[in-house]
C-alpha positions as CSV (number, residue, x, y, z in Angstrom):
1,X,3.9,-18.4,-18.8
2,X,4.8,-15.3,-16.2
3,X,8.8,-14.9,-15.9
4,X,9.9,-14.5,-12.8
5,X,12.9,-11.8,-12.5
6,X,15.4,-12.2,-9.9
7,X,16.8,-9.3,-9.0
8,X,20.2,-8.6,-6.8
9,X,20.6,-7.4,-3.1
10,X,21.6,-4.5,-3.9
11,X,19.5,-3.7,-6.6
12,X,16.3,-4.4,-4.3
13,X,17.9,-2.5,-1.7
14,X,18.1,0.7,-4.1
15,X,14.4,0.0,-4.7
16,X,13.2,0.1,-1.7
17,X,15.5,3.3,-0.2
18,X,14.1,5.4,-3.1
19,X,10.6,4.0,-2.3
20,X,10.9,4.9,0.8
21,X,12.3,8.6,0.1
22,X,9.5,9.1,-2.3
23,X,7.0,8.4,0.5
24,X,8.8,10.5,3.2
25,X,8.8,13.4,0.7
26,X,5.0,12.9,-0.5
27,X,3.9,12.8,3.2
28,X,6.3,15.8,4.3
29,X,4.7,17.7,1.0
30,X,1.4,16.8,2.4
31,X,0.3,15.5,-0.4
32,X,-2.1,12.4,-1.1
33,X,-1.4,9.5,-2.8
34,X,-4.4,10.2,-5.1
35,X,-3.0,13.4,-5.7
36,X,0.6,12.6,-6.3
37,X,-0.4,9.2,-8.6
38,X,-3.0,11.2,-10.7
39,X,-0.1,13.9,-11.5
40,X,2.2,10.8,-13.1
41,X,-0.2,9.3,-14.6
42,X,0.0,6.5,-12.6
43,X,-2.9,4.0,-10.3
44,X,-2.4,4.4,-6.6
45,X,-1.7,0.5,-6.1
46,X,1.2,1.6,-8.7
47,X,2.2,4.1,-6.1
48,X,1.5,2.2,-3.4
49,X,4.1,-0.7,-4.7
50,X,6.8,1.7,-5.8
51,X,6.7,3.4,-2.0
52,X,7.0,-0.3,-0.3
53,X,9.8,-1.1,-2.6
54,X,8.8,-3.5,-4.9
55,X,10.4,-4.3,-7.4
56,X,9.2,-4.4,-11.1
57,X,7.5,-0.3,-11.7
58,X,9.3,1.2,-14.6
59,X,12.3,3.1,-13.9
60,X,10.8,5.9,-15.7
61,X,7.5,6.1,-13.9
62,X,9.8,5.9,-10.3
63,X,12.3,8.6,-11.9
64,X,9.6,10.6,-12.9
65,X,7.6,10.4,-8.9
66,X,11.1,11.4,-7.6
67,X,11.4,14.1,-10.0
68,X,7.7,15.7,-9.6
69,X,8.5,15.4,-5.5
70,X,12.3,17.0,-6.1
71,X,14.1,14.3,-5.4
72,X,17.8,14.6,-6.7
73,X,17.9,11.5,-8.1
74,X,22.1,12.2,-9.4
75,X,23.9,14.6,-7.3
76,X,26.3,14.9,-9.9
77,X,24.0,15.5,-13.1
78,X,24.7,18.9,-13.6
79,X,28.6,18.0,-13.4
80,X,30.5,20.6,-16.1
81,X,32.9,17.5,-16.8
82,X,30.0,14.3,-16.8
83,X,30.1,14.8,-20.5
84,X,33.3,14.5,-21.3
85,X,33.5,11.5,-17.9
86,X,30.5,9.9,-20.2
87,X,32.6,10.1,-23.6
88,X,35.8,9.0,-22.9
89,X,33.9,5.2,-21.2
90,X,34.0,2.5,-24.1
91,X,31.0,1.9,-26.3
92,X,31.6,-1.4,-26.3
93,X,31.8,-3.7,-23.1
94,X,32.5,-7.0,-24.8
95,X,35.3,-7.5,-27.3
96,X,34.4,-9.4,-30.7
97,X,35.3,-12.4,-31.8
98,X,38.0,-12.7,-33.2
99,X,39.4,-15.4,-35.7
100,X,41.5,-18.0,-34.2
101,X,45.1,-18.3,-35.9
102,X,46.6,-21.5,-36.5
103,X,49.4,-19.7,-37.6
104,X,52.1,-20.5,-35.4
């Protein structure tokens, strides 16, 4: 049985903005879909999906497009301080359980 993923507003319009960058930039490169698909090691319905902005491609294999095209993916990546930003966030999101105390 296929499971269906439902994905967010905003996370479907992120999709689709980046597929539609990584087309602009591909076409303004001049470059083919054949060309730019057989460079990531990808199909061109593969491309073809990830530049109409469905949803479901890989992050990495999108990432990677945007990064053979030059496509700052994070304007901030090369940030001095991200590091440290990135060390001092918790490792943990949820707290454990703890014991409940009758002790009152």
């Amino acid at each position: 049985m296929k499971r269906t993923a439902h994905y967010s507003p905003s996370a479907l319009r992120a999709v689709t903005v980046l597929g539609k960058l990584i087309a602009a930039e591909r076409r303004a490169q001049g470059r083919p879909q054949a060309d730019l698909a057989e460079r990531a090691g990808i199909s061109i319905p593969t491309l073809t999906r990830i530049e109409s902005g469905a949803p479901g491609s890989a992050v990495g294999t999108v990432f990677e497009l945007a990064v053979i095209l030059g496509i700052p993916l994070f304007p901030d990546m090369n940030d001095e301080n991200l590091d440290l930003r990135l060390a001092l966030l918790p490792s943990r999101t949820r707290q454990r359980n703890r014991e409940a105390s009758n002790d009152f």
